[in-house]
C-alpha positions as a printed Julia matrix, in Angstrom:
205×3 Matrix{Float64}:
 -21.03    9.1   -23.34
 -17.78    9.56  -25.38
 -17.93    7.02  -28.5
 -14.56    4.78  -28.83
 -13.07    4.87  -32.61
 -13.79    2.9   -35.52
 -12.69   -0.65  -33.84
 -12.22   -4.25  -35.27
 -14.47   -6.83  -34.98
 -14.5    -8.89  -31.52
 -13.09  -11.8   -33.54
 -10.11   -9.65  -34.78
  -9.43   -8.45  -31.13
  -9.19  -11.89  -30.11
  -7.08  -13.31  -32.74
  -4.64   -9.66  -32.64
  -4.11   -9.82  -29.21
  -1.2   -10.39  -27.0
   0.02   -9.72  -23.25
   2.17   -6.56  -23.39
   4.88   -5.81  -20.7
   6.29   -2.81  -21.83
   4.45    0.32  -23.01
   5.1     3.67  -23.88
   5.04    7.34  -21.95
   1.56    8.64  -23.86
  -1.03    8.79  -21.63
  -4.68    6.93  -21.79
  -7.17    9.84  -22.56
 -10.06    9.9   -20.06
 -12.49    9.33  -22.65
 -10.84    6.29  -24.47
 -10.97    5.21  -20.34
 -14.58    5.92  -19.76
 -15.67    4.03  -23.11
 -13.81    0.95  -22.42
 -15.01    0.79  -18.92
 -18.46    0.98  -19.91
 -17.83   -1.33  -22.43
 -16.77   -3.86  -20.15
 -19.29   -2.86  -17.8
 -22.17   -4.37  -20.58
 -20.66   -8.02  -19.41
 -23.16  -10.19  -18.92
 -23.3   -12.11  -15.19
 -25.93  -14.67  -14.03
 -28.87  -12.78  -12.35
 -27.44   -9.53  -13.94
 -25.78   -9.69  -10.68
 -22.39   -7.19  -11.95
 -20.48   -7.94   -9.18
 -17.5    -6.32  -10.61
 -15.57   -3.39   -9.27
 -12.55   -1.75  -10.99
  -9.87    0.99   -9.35
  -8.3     3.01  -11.98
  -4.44    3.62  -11.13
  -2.79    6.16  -12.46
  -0.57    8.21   -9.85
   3.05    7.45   -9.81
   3.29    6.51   -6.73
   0.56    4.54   -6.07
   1.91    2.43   -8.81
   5.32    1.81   -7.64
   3.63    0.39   -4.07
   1.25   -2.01   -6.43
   4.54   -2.96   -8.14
   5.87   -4.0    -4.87
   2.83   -5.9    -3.8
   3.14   -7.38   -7.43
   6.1    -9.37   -7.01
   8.0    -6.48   -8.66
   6.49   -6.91  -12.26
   7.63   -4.36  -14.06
   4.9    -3.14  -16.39
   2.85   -2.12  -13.2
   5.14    0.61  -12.53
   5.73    0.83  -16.27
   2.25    0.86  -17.66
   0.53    4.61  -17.78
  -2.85    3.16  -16.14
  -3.42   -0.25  -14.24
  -6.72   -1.41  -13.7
  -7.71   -3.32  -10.03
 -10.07   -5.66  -10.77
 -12.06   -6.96   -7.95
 -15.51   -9.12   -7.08
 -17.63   -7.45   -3.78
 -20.5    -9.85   -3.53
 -21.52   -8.35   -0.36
 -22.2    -5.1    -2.2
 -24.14   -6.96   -4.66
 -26.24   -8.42   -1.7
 -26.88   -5.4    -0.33
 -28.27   -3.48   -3.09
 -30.3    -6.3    -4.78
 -32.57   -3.97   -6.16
 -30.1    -2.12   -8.76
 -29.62   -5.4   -10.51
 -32.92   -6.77  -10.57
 -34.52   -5.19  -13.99
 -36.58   -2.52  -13.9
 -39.06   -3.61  -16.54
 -40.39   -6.16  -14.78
 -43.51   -6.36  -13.27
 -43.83   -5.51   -9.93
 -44.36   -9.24   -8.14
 -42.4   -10.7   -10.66
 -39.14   -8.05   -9.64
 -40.26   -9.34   -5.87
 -40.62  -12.78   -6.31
 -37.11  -12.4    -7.93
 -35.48  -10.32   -5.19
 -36.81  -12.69   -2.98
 -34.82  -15.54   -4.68
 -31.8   -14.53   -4.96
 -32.26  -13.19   -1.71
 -32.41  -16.45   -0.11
 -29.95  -18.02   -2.27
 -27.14  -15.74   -1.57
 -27.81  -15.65    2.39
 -27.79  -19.32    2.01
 -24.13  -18.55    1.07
 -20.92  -17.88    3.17
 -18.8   -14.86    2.33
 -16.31  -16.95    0.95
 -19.11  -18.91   -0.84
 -20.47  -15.5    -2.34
 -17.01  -14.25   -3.44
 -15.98  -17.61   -5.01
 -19.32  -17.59   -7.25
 -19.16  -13.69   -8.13
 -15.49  -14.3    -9.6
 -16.36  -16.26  -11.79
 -19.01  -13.64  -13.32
 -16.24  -10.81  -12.65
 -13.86  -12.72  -14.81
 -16.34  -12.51  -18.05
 -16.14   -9.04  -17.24
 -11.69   -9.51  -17.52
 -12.55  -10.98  -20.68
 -14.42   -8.08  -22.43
 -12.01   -5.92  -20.73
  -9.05   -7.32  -22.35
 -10.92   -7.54  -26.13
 -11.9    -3.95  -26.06
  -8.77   -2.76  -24.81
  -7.34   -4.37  -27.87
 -10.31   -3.14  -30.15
  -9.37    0.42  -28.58
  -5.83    0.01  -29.61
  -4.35   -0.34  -25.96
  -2.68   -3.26  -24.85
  -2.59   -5.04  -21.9
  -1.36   -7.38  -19.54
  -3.68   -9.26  -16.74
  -1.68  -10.35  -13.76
  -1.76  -12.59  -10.75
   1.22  -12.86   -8.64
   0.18  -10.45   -5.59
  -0.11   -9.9    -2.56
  -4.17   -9.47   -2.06
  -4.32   -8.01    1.23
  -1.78   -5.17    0.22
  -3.47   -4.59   -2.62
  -7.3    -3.91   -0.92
  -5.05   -1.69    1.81
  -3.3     0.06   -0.78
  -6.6     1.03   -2.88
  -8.97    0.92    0.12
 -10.78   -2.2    -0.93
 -13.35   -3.33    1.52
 -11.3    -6.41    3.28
 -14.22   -9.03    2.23
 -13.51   -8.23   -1.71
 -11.78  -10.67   -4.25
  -8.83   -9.1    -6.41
  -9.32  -11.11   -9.3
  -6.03   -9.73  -11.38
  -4.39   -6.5   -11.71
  -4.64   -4.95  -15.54
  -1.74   -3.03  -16.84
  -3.06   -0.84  -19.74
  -1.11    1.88  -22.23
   0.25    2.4   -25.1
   2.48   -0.81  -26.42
   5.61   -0.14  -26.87
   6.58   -4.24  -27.94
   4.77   -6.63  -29.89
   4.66   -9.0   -27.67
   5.57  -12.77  -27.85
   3.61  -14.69  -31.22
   0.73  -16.42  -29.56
   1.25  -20.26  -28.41
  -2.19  -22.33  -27.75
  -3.52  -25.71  -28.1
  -4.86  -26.8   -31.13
  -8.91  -27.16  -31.22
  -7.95  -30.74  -31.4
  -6.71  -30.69  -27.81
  -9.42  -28.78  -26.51
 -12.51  -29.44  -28.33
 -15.04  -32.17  -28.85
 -17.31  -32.73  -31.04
 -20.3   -34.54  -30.16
């Protein structure tokens, strides 16, 4: 697997980072792709379930349709890659054994097949998708720290139109879009970051 450069420390990522609108014409190299995707991919999930799925944009035109399903933001025609994030819990349901680890032993890797197995069909669709977002957006979150470890910037997005976007990147129909991910090259530094104080979010107990 291709190895990503000497990176900053997680914390550094964090505190560096910033949403980024407007990036430059170089190209994301295939490998600097590949390692942050498996990088994100080592996001933990409850049950090791994974439920993530990501579509890798990168032709023109595909980009200017997304941009028009995107309420016209501009850095998702202007960005060199955007990343479709999406949850597919029925995938996840399906093929219960390739997230069920390996090393356990054999009744014990039944007995938990057999749990989840009820717990999930105990679940709508809707039910299922709403609880595997949640684990897909941990997954957002290392996406967005190693893209900034990597050097890349980036810029998660709401503000579309769901259905266009699973018919424009052949997403099965019953999948979540949690946010499209515009990823390059910055070419601004982005606004100086604006958060609550600890004091207004924390407790101490």
């Amino acid at each position: 697997m291709p190895q990503p450069p000497v990176s900053p420390s997680a914390l550094d990522a964090a505190l560096r980072r910033r949403s980024i609108r407007r990036y430059t014409s170089a190209p994301v190299p295939d490998d600097t792709l590949t390692a942050l995707l498996a990088a994100m991919a080592r996001a933990p999930s409850a049950s090791n379930t994974q439920p993530w799925r990501v579509v890798v944009v990168r032709d023109p035109a595909r980009k200017q349709a997304l941009q028009e399903a995107a309420d016209n933001q501009p850095q998702v025609g202007g960005a060199p890659v955007v990343l479709a994030l999406y949850t597919d819990m029925e995938d996840v349901v399906a093929h219960l054994d390739e997230v069920v680890h390996p090393d356990l032993a054999p009744e014990r890797r039944a007995a938990t097949m057999a749990s989840l197995t009820r717990t999930f069909g105990a679940m709508t669709v809707a039910e299922r998708a709403a609880w595997g977002q949640a684990q897909t957006g941990i997954a957002l979150g290392y996406l967005l720290l190693c893209a900034e470890a990597l050097g890349l910037g980036t810029s998660p997005m709401l503000g579309f139109d769901a259905a266009r976007v699973r018919a424009l990147l052949e997403i099965p129909a019953h999948a979540s879009v949690n946010a499209l991910v515009a990823l390059g090259v910055p070419a601004e530094p982005g606004f100086r970051p604006h958060r609550h104080p600890l004091n207004r979010i924390v407790s101490w107990r």
